[in-house]
GUZA-590247 format. One record per residue (C-alpha): residue number from 1; residue in three letters; x, y, z. Coordinates in nm, 4 decimals, decimal comma, always signed. Each point is the difference from the previous one (the first is absolute). Layout:
BEGIN
+-----+------+----------+----------+----------+
:  nr : rest :        x :        y :        z :
+-----+------+----------+----------+----------+
: NUM :  ALA :        X :        Y :        Z :
...
+-----+------+----------+----------+----------+
END
This chain:
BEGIN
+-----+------+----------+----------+----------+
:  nr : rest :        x :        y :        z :
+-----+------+----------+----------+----------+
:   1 :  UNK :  -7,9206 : +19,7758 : -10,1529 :
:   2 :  UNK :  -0,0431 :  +0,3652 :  -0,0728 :
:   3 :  UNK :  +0,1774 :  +0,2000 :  +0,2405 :
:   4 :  UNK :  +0,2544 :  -0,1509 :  +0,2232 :
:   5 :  UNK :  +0,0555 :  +0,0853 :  +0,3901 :
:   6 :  UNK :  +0,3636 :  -0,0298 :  +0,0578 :
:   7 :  UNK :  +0,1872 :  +0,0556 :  +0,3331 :
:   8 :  UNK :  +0,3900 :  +0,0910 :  +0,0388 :
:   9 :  UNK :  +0,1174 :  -0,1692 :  +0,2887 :
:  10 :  UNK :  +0,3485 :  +0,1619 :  +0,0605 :
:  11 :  UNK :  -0,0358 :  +0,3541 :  -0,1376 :
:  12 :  UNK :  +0,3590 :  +0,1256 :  -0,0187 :
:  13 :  UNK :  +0,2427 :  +0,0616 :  -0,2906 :
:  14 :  UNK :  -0,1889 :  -0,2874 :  -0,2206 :
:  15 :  UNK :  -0,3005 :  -0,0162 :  +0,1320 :
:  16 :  UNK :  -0,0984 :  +0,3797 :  -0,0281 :
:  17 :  UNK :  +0,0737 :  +0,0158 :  -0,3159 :
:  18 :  UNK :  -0,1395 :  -0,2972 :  -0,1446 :
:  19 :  UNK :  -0,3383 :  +0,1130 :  +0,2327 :
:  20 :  UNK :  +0,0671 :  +0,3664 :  -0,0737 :
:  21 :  UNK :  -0,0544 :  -0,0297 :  -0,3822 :
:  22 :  UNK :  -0,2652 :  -0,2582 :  +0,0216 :
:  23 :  UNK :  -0,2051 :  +0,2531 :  +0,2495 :
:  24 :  UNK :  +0,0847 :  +0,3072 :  -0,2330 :
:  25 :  UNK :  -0,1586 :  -0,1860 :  -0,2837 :
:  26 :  UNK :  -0,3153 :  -0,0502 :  +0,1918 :
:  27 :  UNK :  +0,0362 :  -0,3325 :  +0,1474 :
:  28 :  UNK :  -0,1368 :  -0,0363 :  +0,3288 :
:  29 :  UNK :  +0,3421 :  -0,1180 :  +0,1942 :
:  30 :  UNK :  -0,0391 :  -0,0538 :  +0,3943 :
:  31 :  UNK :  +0,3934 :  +0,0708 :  +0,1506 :
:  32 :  UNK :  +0,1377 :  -0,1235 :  +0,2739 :
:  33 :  UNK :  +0,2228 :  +0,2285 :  +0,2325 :
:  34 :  UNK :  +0,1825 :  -0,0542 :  +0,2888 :
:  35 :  UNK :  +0,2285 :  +0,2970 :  +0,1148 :
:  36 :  UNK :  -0,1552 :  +0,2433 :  -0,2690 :
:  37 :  UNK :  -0,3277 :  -0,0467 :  +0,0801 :
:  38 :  UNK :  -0,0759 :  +0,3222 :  +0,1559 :
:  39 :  UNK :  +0,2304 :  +0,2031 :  -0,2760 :
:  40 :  UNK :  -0,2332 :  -0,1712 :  -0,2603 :
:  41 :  UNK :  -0,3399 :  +0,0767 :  +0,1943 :
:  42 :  UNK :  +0,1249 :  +0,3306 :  -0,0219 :
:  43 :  UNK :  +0,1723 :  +0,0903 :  -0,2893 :
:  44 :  UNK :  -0,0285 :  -0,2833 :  -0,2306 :
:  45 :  UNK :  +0,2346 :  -0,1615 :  -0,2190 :
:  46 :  UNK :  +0,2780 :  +0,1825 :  -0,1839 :
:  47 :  UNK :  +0,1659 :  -0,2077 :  -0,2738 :
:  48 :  UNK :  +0,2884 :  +0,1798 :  -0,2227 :
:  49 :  UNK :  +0,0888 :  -0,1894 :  -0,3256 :
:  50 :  UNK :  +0,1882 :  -0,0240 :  -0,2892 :
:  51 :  UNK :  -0,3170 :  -0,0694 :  -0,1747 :
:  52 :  UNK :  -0,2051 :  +0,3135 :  +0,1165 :
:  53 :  UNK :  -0,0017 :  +0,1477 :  +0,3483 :
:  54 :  UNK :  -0,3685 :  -0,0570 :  +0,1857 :
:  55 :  UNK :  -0,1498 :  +0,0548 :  +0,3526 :
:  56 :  UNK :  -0,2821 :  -0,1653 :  +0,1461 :
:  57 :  UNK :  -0,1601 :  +0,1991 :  +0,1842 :
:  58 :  UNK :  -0,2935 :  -0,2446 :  +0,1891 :
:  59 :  UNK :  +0,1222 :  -0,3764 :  -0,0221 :
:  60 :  UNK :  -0,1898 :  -0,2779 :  +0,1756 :
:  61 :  UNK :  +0,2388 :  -0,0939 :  +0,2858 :
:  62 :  UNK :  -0,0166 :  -0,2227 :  +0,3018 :
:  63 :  UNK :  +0,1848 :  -0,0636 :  +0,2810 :
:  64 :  UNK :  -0,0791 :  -0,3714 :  +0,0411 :
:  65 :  UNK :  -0,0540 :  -0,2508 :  -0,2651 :
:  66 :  UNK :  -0,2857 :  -0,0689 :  +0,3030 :
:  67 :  UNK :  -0,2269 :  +0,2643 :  -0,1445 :
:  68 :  UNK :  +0,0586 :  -0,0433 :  -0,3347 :
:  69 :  UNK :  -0,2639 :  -0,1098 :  -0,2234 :
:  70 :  UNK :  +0,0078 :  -0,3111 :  -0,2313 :
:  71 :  UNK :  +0,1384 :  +0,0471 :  -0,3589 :
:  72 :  UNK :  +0,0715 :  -0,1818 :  -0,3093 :
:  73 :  UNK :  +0,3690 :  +0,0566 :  -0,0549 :
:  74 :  UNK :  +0,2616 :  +0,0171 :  +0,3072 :
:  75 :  UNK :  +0,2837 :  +0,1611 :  -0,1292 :
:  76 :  UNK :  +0,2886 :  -0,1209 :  +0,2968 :
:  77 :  UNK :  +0,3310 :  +0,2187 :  -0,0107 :
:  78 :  UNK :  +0,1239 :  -0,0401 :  +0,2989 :
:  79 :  UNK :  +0,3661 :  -0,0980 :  +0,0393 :
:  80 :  UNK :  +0,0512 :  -0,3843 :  +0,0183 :
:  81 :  UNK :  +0,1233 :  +0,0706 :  +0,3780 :
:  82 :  UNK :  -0,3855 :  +0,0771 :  +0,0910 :
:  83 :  UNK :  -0,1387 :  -0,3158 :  -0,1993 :
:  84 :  UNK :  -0,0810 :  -0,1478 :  +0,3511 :
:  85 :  UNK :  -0,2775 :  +0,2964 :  +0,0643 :
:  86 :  UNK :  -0,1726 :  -0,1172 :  -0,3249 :
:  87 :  UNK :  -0,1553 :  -0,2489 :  +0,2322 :
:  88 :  UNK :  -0,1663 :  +0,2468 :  +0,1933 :
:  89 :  UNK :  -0,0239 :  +0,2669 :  -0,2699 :
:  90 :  UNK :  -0,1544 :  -0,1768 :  -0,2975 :
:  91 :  UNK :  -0,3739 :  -0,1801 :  +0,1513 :
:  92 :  UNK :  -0,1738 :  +0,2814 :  +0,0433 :
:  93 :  UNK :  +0,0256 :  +0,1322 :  -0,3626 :
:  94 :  UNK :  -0,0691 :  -0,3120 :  -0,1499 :
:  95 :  UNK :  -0,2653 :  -0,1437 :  -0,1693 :
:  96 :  UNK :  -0,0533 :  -0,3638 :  -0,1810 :
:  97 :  UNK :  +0,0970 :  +0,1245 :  -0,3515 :
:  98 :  UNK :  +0,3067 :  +0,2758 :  +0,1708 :
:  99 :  UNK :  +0,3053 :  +0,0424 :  -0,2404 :
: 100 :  UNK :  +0,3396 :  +0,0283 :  +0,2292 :
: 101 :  UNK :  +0,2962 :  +0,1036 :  -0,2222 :
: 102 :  UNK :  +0,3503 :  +0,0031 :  +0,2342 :
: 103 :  UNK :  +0,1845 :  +0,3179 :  -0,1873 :
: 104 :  UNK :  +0,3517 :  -0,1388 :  +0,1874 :
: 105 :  UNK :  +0,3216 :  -0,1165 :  -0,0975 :
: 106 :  UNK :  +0,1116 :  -0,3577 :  +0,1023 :
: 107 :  UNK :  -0,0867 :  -0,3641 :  -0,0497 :
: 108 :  UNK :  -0,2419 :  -0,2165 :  +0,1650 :
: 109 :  UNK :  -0,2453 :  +0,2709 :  +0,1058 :
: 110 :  UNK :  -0,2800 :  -0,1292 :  -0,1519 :
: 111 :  UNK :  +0,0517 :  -0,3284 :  +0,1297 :
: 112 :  UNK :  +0,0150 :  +0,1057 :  +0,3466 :
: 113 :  UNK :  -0,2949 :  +0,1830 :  -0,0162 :
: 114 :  UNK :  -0,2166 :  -0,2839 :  -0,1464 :
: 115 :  UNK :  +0,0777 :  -0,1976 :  +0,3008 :
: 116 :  UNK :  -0,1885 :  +0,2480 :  +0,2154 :
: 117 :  UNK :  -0,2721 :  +0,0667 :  -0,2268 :
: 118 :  UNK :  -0,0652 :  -0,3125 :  -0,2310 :
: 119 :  UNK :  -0,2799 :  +0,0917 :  -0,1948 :
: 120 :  UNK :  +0,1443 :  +0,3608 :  -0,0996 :
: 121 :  UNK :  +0,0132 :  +0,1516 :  -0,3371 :
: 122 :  UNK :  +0,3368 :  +0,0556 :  -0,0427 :
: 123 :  UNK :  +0,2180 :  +0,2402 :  -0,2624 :
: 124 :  UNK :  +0,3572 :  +0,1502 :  +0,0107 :
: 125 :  UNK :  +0,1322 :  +0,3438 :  -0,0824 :
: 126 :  UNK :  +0,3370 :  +0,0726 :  -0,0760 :
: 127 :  UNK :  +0,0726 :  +0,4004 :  -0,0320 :
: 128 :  UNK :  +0,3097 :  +0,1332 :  -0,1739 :
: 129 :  UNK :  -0,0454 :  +0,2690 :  +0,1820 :
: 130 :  UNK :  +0,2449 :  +0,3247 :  +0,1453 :
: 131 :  UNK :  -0,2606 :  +0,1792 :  +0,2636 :
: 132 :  UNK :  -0,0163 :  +0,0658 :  +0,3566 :
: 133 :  UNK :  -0,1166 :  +0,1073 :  +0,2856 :
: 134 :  UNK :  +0,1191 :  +0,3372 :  +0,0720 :
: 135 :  UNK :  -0,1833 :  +0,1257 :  +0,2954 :
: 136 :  UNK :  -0,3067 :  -0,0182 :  +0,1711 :
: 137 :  UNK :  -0,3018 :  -0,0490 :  -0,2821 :
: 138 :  UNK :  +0,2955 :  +0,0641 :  -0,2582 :
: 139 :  UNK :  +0,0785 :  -0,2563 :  -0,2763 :
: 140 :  UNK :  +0,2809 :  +0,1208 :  -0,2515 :
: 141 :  UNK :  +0,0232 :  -0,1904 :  -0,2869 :
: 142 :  UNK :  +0,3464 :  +0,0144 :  -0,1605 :
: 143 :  UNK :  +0,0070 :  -0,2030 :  -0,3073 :
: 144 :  UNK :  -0,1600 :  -0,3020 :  -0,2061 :
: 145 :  UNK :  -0,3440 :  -0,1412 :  +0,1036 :
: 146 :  UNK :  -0,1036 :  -0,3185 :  -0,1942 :
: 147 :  UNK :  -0,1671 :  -0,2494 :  +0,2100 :
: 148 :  UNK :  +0,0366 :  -0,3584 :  -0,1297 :
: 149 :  UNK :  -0,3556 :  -0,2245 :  +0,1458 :
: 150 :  UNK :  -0,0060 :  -0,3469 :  -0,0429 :
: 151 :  UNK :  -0,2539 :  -0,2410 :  +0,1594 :
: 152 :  UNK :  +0,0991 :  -0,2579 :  +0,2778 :
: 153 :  UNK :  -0,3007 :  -0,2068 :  -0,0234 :
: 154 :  UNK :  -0,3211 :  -0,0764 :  -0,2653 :
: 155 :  UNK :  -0,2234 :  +0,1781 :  +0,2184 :
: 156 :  UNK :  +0,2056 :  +0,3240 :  -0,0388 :
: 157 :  UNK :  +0,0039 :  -0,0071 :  -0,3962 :
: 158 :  UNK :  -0,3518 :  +0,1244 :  -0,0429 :
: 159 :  UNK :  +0,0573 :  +0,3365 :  +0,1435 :
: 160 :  UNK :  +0,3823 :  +0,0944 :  -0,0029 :
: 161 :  UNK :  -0,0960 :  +0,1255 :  -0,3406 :
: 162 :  UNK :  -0,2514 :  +0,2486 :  +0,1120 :
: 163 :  UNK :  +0,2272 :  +0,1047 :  +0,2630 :
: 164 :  UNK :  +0,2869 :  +0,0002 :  -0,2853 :
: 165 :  UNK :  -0,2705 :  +0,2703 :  -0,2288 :
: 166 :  UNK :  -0,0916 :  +0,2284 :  +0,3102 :
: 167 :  UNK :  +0,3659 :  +0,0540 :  +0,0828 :
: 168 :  UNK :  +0,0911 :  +0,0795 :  -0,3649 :
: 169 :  UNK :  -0,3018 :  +0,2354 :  -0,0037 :
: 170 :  UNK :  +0,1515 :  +0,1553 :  +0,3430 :
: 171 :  UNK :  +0,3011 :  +0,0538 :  -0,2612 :
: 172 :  UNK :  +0,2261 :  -0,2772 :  +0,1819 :
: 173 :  UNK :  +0,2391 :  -0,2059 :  -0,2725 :
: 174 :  UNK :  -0,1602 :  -0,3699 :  +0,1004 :
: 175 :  UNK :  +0,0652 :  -0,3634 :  -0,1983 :
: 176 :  UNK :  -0,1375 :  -0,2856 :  +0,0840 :
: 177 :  UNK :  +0,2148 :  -0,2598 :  +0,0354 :
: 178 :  UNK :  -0,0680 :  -0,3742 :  -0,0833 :
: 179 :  UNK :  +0,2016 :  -0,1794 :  +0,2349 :
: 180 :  UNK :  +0,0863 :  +0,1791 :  +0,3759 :
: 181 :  UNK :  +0,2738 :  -0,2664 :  +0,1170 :
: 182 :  UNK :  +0,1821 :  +0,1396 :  -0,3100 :
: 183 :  UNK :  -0,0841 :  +0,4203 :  +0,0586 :
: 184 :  UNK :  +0,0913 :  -0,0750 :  +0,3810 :
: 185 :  UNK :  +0,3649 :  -0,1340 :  -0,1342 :
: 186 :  UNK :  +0,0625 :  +0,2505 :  -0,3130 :
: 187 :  UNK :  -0,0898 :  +0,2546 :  +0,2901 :
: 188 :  UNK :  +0,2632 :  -0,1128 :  +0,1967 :
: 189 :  UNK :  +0,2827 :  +0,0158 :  -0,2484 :
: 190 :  UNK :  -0,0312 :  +0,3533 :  +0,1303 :
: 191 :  UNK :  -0,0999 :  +0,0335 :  +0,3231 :
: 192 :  UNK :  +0,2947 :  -0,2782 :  +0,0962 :
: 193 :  UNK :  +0,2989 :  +0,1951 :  -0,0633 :
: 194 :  UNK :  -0,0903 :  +0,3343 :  +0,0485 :
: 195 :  UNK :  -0,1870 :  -0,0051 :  +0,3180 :
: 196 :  UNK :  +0,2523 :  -0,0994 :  +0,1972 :
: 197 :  UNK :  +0,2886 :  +0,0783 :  -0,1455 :
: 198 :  UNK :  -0,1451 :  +0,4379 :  +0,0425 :
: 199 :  UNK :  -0,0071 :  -0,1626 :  +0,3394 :
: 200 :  UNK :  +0,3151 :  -0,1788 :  +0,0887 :
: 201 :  UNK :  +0,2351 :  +0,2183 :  -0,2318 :
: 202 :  UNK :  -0,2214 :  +0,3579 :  +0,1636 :
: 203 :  UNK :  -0,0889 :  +0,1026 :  -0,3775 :
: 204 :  UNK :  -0,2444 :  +0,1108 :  -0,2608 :
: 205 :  UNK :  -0,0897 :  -0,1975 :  -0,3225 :
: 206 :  UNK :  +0,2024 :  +0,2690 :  -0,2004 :
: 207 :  UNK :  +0,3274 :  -0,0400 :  +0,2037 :
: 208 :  UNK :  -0,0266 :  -0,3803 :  -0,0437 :
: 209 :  UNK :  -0,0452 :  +0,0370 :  -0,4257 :
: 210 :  UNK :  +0,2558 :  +0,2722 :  -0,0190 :
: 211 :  UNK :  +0,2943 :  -0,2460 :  +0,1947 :
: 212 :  UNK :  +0,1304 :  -0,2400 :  -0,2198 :
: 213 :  UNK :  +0,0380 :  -0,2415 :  +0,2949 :
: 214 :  UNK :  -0,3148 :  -0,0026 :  +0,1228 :
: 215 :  UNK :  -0,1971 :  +0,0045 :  -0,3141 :
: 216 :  UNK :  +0,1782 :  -0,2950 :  -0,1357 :
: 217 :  UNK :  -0,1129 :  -0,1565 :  +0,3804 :
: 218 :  UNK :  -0,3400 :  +0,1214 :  -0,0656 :
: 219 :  UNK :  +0,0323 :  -0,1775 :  -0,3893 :
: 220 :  UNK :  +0,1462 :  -0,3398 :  +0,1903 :
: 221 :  UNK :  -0,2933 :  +0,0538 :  +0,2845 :
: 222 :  UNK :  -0,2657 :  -0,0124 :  -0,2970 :
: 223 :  UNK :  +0,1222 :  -0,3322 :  -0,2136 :
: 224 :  UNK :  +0,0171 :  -0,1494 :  +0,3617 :
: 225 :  UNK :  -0,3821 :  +0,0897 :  +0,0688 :
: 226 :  UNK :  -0,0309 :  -0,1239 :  -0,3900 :
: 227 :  UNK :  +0,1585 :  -0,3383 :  +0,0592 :
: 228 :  UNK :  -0,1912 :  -0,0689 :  +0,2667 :
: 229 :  UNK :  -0,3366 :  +0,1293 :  -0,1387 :
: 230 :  UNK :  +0,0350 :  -0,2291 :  -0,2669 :
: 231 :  UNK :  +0,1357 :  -0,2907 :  +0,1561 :
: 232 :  UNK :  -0,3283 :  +0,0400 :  +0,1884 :
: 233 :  UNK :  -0,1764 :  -0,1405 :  -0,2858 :
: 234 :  UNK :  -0,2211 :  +0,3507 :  -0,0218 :
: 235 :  UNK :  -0,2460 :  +0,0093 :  -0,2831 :
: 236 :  UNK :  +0,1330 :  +0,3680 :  -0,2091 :
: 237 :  UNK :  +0,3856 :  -0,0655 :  +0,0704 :
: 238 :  UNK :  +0,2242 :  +0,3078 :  +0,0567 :
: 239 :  UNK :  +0,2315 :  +0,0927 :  -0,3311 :
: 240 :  UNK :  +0,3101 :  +0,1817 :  +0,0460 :
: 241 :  UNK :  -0,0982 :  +0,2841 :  -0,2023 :
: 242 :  UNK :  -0,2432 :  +0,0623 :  +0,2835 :
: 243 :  UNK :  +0,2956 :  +0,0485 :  +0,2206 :
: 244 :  UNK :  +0,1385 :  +0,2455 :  -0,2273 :
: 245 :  UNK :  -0,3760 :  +0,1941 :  -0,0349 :
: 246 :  UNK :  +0,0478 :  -0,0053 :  +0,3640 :
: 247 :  UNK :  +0,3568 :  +0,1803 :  +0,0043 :
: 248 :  UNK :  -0,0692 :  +0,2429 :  -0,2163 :
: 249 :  UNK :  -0,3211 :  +0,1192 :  +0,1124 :
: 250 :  UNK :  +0,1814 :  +0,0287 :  +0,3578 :
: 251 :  UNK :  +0,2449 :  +0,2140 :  -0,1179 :
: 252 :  UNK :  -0,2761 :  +0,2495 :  -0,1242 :
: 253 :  UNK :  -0,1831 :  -0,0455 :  +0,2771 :
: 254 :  UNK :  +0,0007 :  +0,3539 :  +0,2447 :
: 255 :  UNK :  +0,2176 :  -0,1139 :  +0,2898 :
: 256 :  UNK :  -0,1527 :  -0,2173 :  +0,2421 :
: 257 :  UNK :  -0,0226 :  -0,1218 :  +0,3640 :
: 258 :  UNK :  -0,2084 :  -0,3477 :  -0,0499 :
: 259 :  UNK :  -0,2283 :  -0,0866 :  +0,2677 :
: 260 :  UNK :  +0,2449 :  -0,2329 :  +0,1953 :
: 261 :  UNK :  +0,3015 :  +0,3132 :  +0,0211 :
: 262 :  UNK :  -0,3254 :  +0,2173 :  +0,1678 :
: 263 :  UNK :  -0,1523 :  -0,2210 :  +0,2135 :
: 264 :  UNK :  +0,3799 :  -0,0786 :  +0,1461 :
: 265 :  UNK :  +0,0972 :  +0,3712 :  +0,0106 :
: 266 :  UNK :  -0,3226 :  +0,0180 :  +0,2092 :
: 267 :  UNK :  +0,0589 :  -0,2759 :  +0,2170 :
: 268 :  UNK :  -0,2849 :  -0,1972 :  -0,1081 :
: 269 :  UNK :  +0,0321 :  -0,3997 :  -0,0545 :
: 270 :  UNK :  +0,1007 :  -0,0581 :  -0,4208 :
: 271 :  UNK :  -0,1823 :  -0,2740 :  -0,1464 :
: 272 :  UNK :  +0,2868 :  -0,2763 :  -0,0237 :
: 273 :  UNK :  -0,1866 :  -0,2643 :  +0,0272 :
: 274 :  UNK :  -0,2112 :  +0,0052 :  -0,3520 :
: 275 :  UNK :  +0,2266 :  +0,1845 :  -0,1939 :
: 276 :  UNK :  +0,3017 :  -0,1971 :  +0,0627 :
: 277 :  UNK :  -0,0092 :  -0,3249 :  +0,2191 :
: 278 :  UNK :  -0,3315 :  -0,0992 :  -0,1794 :
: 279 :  UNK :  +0,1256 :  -0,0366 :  -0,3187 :
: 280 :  UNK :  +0,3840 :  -0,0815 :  +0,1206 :
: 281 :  UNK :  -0,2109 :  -0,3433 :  +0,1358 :
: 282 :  UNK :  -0,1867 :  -0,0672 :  -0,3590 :
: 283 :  UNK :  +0,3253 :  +0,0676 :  -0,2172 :
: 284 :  UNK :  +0,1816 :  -0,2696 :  +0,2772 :
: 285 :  UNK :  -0,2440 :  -0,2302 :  -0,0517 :
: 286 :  UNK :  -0,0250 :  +0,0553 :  -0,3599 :
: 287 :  UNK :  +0,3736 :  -0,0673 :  +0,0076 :
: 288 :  UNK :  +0,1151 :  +0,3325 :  -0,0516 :
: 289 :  UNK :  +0,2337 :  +0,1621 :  +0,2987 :
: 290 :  UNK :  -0,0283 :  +0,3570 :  -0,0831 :
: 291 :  UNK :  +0,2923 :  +0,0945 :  +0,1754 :
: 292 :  UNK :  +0,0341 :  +0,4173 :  -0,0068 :
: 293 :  UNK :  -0,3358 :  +0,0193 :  +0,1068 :
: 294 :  UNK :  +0,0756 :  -0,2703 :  +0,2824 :
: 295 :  UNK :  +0,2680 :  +0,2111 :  +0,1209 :
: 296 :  UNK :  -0,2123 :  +0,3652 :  -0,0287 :
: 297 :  UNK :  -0,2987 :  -0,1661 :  +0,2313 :
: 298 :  UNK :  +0,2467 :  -0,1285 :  +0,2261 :
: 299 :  UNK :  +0,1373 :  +0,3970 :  +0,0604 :
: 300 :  UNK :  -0,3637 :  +0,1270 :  -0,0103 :
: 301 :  UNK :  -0,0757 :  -0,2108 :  +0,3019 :
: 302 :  UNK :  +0,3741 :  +0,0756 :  +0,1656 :
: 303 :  UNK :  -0,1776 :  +0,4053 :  -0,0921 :
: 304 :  UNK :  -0,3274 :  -0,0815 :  +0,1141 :
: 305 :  UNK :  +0,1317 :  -0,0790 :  +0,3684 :
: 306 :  UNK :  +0,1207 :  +0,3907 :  +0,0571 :
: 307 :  UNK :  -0,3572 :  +0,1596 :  -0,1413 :
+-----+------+----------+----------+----------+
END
């Protein structure tokens, strides 16, 4: 295939700038807007970057995925809250041979999404990632970038490459990752401990590393998500020298709200379910009872009441 279509489905913090740097590299990206629509339409797409600051001045956007054409890559960042629309949002833009890669955080996603569409082409994206949305047709990327890809089924293999070369062209850090059961736990080793402990304990990344308390919690949190990664039987097991990549680089990293700390600051629903009780039930049944991370879902649901 020569030149892939691709369509962002969920064009906020991750999804406009994933989209943004594929469009500014000439891909032809179709985006998907919901409240910034008409800011789009009008002034286009304004993406500020540690890696270069850019504006898009025309971008192909659409109110409904209903008028949106057919691609060959459906690039879904919507937050796992949403996966429910994907019902509704992804038949129109597909065709027999349409690539879906889920850019989200969380077990089981794939899985769920197979039972609604069996014969999909399925991939996974995991982005280490610090950008967001900052206002209407605003995307503010803060720090990092590298997108991990990894294929959920055969029929996915023979294009996630391509995809992996035009992103690297857009000047995007990509790998391609051989196993995605693996990249979606060696994600989570992350995303486990500090998304809801910004949340529950009403902090930043940096405030968390520069406590002794809480980054030995955050260290404990980690060989917990470890443990049960591995107990999980999971192809590429998870090394404690990981963890401690993982430490360091968050105390370098510019101080950060993740995802979860916004979306509850904003009153909007956090995504519990796949980034916590998902993979709380596979480490139980694995035999492992991670038990911080037990208790931290338990007091982002007891949070999740008052939104």
């Amino acid at each position: 295939m020569s030149s892939l279509r691709y369509a962002i489905i969920g064009s906020g913090g991750i999804g406009g700038f994933y989209g943004g740097f594929l469009a500014k590299s000439g891909k032809q990206v179709d985006f998907l807007f919901h409240s910034d629509y008409e800011q789009v339409i009008q002034h286009g797409l304004k993406v500020d970057s540690v890696l270069g600051n850019f504006h898009l001045p025309a971008v192909s956007a659409f109110r409904s995925a209903k008028d949106m054409p057919p691609c060959d890559i459906v690039l879904v960042c919507l937050k796992t809250t949403h996966n429910h629309l994907l019902k509704t949002l992804l038949p129109p833009l597909l065709k027999p041979d349409t690539l879906v890669i889920l850019i989200q955080n969380g077990l089981g996603l794939e899985e769920d999404l197979i039972k609604d569409f069996p014969s999909l082409h399925l991939a996974g994206g995991l982005g280490f990632i610090c950008s967001q949305k900052s206002g209407p047709g605003h995307v503010s990327h803060l720090d990092y970038g590298k997108l991990t890809l990894a294929a959920y089924n055969p029929p996915a293999e023979a294009i996630i490459e391509q995809v992996a070369a035009d992103m690297k062209q857009a000047g995007l850090e990509i790998e391609v990752a051989p196993d995605l059961e693996s990249a979606r736990w060696k994600k989570l080793v992350w995303n486990i401990p500090f998304n809801g402990s910004t949340v529950v304990l009403d902090a930043t990344t940096r405030q968390l590393m520069e406590n002794p308390a809480t980054c030995q919690l955050m260290s404990d949190m980690m060989m917990e998500v470890m443990a049960g990664a591995n107990a999980c039987g999971i192809k590429y097991p998870i090394e404690e020298s990981f963890i401690h990549e993982m430490l360091e680089m968050t105390k370098q990293m510019t101080p950060y709200s993740p995802s979860m700390k916004l979306d509850y600051d904003h009153h909007r629903p956090m995504e519990i379910e796949y980034i916590y009780t998902r993979p709380l039930q596979k480490a139980l049944q694995a035999g492992v009872n991670m038990r911080r991370i037990g208790m931290l879902e338990k007091q982002l649901r007891f949070k999740a009441i008052y939104l």
